[in-house]
Every structure is written in C-alpha cells, then in structure tokens.
Steps between C-alpha positions, in 0.01 A plus 500: 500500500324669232440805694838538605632428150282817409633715755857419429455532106824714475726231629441292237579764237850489257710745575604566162162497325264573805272214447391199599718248507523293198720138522652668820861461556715526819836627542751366732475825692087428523386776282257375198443550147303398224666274313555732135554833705804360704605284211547817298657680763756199517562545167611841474783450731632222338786717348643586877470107609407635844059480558340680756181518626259798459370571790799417744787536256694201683739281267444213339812323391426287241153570378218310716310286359141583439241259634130547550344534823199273495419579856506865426344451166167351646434790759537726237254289254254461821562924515428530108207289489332706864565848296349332179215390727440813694655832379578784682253711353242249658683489798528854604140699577403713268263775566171244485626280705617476882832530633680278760548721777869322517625518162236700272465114308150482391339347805357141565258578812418750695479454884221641699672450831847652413314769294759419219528332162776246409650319172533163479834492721424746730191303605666186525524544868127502535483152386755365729531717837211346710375867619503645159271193365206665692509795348208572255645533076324644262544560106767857501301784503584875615442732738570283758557775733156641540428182713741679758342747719649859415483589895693183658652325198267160625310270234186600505367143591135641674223651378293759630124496397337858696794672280534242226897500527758271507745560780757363691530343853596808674221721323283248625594565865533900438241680236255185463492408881155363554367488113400201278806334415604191317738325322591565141450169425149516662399777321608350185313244516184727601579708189595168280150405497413842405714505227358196368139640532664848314669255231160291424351839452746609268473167348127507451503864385794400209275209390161758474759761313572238289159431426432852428788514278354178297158673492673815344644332254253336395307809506820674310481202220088583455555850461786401273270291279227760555720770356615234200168423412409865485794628250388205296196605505610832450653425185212274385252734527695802410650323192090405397464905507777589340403220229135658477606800472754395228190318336276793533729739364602282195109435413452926546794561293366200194128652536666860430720353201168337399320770484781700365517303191113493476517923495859506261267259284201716493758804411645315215204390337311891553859637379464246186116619472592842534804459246247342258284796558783767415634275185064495348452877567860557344403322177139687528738825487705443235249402256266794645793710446488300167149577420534885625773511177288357231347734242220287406129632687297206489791272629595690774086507569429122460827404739491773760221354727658166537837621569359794750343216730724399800424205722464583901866408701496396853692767737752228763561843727225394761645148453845635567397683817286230678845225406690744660302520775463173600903420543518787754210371693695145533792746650285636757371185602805374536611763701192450735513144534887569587394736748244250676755212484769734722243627751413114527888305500563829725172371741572159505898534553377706792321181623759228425770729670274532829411114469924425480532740806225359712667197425799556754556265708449603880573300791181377739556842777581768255754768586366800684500821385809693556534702821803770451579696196799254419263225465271729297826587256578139380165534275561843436399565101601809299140677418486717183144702356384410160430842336266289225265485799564869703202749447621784331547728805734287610868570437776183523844560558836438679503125278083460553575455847290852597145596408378883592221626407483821272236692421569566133406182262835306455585396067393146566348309159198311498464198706303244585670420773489859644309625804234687311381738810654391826852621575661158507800309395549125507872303522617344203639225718234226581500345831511138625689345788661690776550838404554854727540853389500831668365828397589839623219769488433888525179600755248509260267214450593201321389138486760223504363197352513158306267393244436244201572600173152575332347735770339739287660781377169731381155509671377629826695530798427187674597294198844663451656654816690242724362371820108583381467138306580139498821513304690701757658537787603881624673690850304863486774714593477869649653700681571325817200256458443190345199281367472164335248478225384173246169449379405933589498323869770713729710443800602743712868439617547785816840643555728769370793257256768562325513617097647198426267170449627147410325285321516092545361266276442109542336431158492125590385517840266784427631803719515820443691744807531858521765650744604812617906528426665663747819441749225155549290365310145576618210220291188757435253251319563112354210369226487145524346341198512315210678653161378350185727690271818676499535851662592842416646783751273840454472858586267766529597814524292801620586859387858625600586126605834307439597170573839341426576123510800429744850393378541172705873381599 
C-alpha cells in the first residue's frame, strides 16, 4: 500500500492549501479538505447564508457539518510517516547512483537476465512470478548494456578463450565456430581463482609497503634526532667559542689597560721628575741671575762654583719611543691572529658543510644519472667567476659570467687568492650535491674543470694548472678535440663535438660527467671517485680564448 500511497501523493493533497491533508474533512459532494482551510472558507460566506464547495461549487443549504475522516486521516498519516521515512531526494537516482529502468527511482537490483535494473516495486514481480525467480540479481550497477552483444543484441552468456571475448550464442555459431569456448560462468570461476592469487599478491605487497613505510619512519625519526642532537650541539659548542673568544678578548683588552696604567704611571712619575728638574734649575737661575747682579768680587767668587754645578737628568724620549712601540705591535698581532682564525673557521666551515651534505639521506639503489637535457636542468646552478681569483690577463664581464683572455695586464689588486702565473679563474660558488652547468666556448684551447679550493695558485706548472695534480679535475678543450687530464695523466676522447660542454656533478656519489651539448646530449668522460671537500668550477684560458657560462631556463 505504501508504494501506491507514494505514487498517488497528489490525491491526498488540499485543494486550497496544496498539502497534505491535515484532520481531513469530506464534503457531501466527496471532495476533501483540511479541517482549518475549509473551515475558513465556510466562514467567509457566512454573510450570503448559501456555502459552496471549492472545487465543485455545488450548494450546500444549510452549512454541513464538519466531521473528521478517520479513515482518510490514517492513509494520509501512513503517507506522512513513508515520506518522513524515505524522501524523495533518496528515492529518485541521483547521478551516483542507478536508475530503475521503469521509473528513474534509485534502483533496488539489477537483473542479469533481463539486462535491466529495478526499484523496489518494479522488482516485485521477480519475487513472485515463478519464471522471474530464476533470474540471477545483483546489487544495481551500470552499464548493463555492454553485456549485450553490439552485432545481435544477445547476452553475451559464452566466452571465447583463442580470442579472449565474451560473445553471444549466435557469435558462437558464426565468427568463433570451432574455437575454445565456455561459459561465462566457467570462465569466472577460472579467473576467480586468479583473482584471488592477484589479490593475495596485492595483499602481501601492501603488508611489505607497510613495512617499508615503518622502517622509514623510523629511519625519518633517527635522522630527526640526529639532526636535533647536532643543532644542540651546534649551539653548545659554538656558544663555548663564542664564550672563549669573549674570555680571550676581555683578558687582551685588561692586559692592555694593565699595561696602560703601568706606562701612564711611569709618565706621571718622569713628568713629576722632570717637573722637579725644571722647578731646581729655575731656582739655580734666579739666584745665578742673583749672583750675576751683585757688586761684591769675592762673593760672587766663593758662591759661583756651587751654583754653576748641575746634576745629570735622565732623557724619557727612548722610553717614549720603545712604549709606543709596543701598543702597535699588540695591533699587528691582533690583526694576524685575526687573519689565521678566518682562514681556519673559513677551513673548517668548509668541512662541517661537506660533512652536513654527505649526510643526505639516499635510498639503498641510488638514482641514476640523468639521461636527457631535461633531467640534466632540474640541478641546473647559476655559475659566476670570482675575479679575486682570475689571473690578471683575464678579463670578467657580462655579470662574471664570461672570462677572455687579454693580453694586456688587467687593474686587479693584490691577492692571495689570485692565480699568480696560470691564466685561470675559479667560481665563487662552491659545489656539493647535484649540480650542472654549461659553458659556451670560442676555438681556442681551454680547459673546463672542477677543483678544491686550495690548489695552488703560484709555483710550477704542475702544481697550479688544472688537470696536472691531485686537486683537480679538467676537459682539455681544442678545436674539435678533446682530452681528459687529473694527476698530468691524459685521456684522449676521439671525435669532432660541439662548443658547448655540460658539466654534471654528484658530489655525494662521487661523479664527475662531461658532455658534449648539442640537439643530444653526447657523455665525453665521467670521473668516478671519492670528493673529500667541496668543489669549485674552473677555466683556463689560452691566448685569444673565451668561454661564457650558459644562461639555463
């Protein structure tokens, strides 16, 4: 009844307020009301003493009598409390569900004989007509229709295994004649157990990946407290320096203040010797001035001798000098011993910063080198020369990304850092981690190379220029031809490449890769070894050469 009740929803609507019926009414002409709506209507034709009804407009003389109609009154409760229970918007499909294929009502089943899907109603007769209850239901799903065959509108109840198909009946007695067929059913079963092997796969593969994923984060939480413990001790040991330092400073600063007040002593007692000194020979003035004055011979005679003799005074100039003196010797030995502490935080920075890089965490089969330039550009770095270490006939320009060589002396200062004799240039940026940069250069010769910071910059040749010692790496680069060199030792690398090289650099994993940059990307040599500090990109540069570092987008 409840079904029906929904389907007829309209008849049990007032007329006057278009809603369910609330303590329904009936006319004696049949039609019914809510109670208050045809109450009211009553009422505001009282004046005429003639009622009507509002749908029908027949008579009523005198006014009927308004009684509920409990009959009436329970359907529609039954109707209020199935709307309450289900509402439409549950009712009807909405675009996750699956349609009835009778009355678009969000379906109940979905029959794989009839090829259709049913509400609750509509598959009523599936329970009760004796040939319906054979047919196989499923949970509503879509897509029903790609179980028909698209050639003879059949289910598609057979499957054929030399095509792997599913077809119908009459494909089986026309395309398929004399294959491997079976039924659906038959195969499913074939493929159920495959599915199960597929699924305890999956299953055992979720259960190692979850076992992975606890191992890495446990290994996440030790590099966690790893990195924790070494800001602390970070800040432990840096705060110790700073404290010695803080120390050392206040005890240089209390020994000069010592010894400042030792020297302004000194001064103040010679100053109060030598003040002495003028006030004796001013009173040995004034009375030889006295004694020059007096008229008597044998005075002036007797006195004169013991007034003429003046006792020796100490001279403080040499004194003065050697005080001097010493305060701007504690001035340049400050300035030394602030010079050796730089060169050494500046060493052992360098160390700590390699140890924190080599401290990346890689997984067990590290990533391989990148194979096309696009791989190459996500570790592209921005190269720039330091012109603190260019030889002076080299020229940098266009934002230090360009070193030429010229043959007139360039108006560098002095330098430690500079290339004394060989025609070099080192980057100011160091180099750890992944990095890749690309250099464009003329046809004269010109070596393309890495090396550590504190490769000489003076001596002989195989000390200083790339490629001939330990502490660099360098692509010999002329003309056409190409050469690796380290350690003086060369490698001929045969071919005629382009004037653009790449350079790749795994600091971690120890490679080094020079390629020839082109419409491909052509490797020339790869170093594989061991860095034990951070790198620098380098240049030499023969007469008339040029090399610019490549913009990288």
């Amino acid at each position: 009844m409840a079904q029906g009740i929904q389907l007829e929803r309209a008849k049990f609507c007032c007329s006057i307020c278009l809603d369910l019926l609330n303590e329904p009414v009936t006319l004696p002409c049949g039609h019914s009301y809510c109670m208050s709506c045809i109450k009211d209507c009553l009422d505001n034709e009282n004046h005429k003493s003639i009622y009507s009804c509002p749908q029908c407009r027949q008579i009523f003389i005198p006014r009927p009598f308004l009684v509920k109609n409990t009959m009436l009154a329970f359907v529609v409760e039954e109707l209020r409390k199935k709307e309450e229970a289900s509402p439409a918007d549950h009712c009807y499909a909405g675009p996750e569900n699956v349609a009835c294929d009778v009355c678009q009502l969000k379906a109940f089943k979905s029959c794989l004989q009839c090829l259709a899907s049913y509400c609750e109603k509509h598959l009523q007769p599936h329970y009760d007509v004796a040939p319906l209850k054979r047919h196989k239901l499923v949970e509503p799903f879509a897509n029903l229709q790609e179980n028909i065959c698209s050639r003879h509108q059949e289910a598609m109840k057979l499957f054929c295994r030399t095509d792997q198909q599913c077809i119908c009946y009459l494909c089986s007695k026309d395309d398929h004649k004399g294959h491997n067929k079976v039924s659906a059913a038959a195969e499913r079963t074939e493929r159920q157990r495959e599915l199960e092997v597929s699924r305890q796969d999956i299953q055992q593969r979720i259960q190692d990946r979850q076992k992975d994923v606890k191992v890495l984060q446990q290994e996440e939480d030790a590099v966690n407290r790893s990195a924790e413990n070494a800001l602390r001790s970070t800040d432990k040991i840096f705060i110790e320096l700073i404290h010695i330092i803080e120390k050392r400073v206040s005890d240089v600063k209390e020994k000069i203040r010592s010894q400042q007040k030792t020297e302004a002593g000194w001064f103040r007692k010679a100053q109060e010797k030598v003040g002495q000194e003028i006030a004796e020979l001013r009173r040995k003035d004034a009375e030889l001035e006295k004694l020059s004055h007096t008229e008597d011979h044998t005075h002036f005679l007797l006195n004169y001798p013991s007034l003429s003799r003046l006792s020796e005074s100490e001279d403080p100039s040499s004194a003065k000098v050697h005080h001097l003196q010493c305060f701007e010797k504690v001035t340049v030995a400050l300035s030394e011993a602030g010079g050796k502490l730089h060169q050494v935080l500046d060493e052992e920075y360098a160390k700590i910063s390699m140890t924190v890089t080599e401290a990346e965490v890689l997984p067990s089969n590290p990533q391989a080198e990148p194979k096309t330039r696009a791989d190459f550009m996500q570790y592209a770095c921005q190269i720039t020369w330091d012109a603190i270490t260019a030889n002076t006939h080299l020229s940098i320009s266009k934002g230090s990304r360009k070193a030429a060589f010229m043959r007139e002396e360039q108006k560098y200062c002095l330098h430690p850092e500079r290339f004394a004799y060989s025609w070099q240039v080192l980057s100011r940026e160091s180099l750890t981690g992944r990095c890749y940069w690309e250099v464009e250069r003329s046809e004269k010769g010109v070596l393309v190379a890495v090396a550590y910071k504190d490769v000489r910059r003076q001596g002989d040749f195989s000390e200083c220029v790339f490629g001939h010692n330990e502490k660099s790496w360098a692509l010999d680069c002329f003309k056409n031809s190409y050469e690796f060199r380290h350690k003086n030792m060369k490698t001929p690398i045969p071919g005629r490449w382009s004037p653009r090289v790449g350079v790749y650099l795994d600091h971690s994993a120890g490679t080094l890769s020079f390629y020839s940059v082109s419409e491909t990307m052509t490797l020339l040599h790869r170093v594989q070894t061991t860095f034990t500090q951070p790198l620098y990109a380098g240049l030499w540069l023969s007469d008339g050469a040029a090399v610019e570092v490549c913009k990288l987008k």
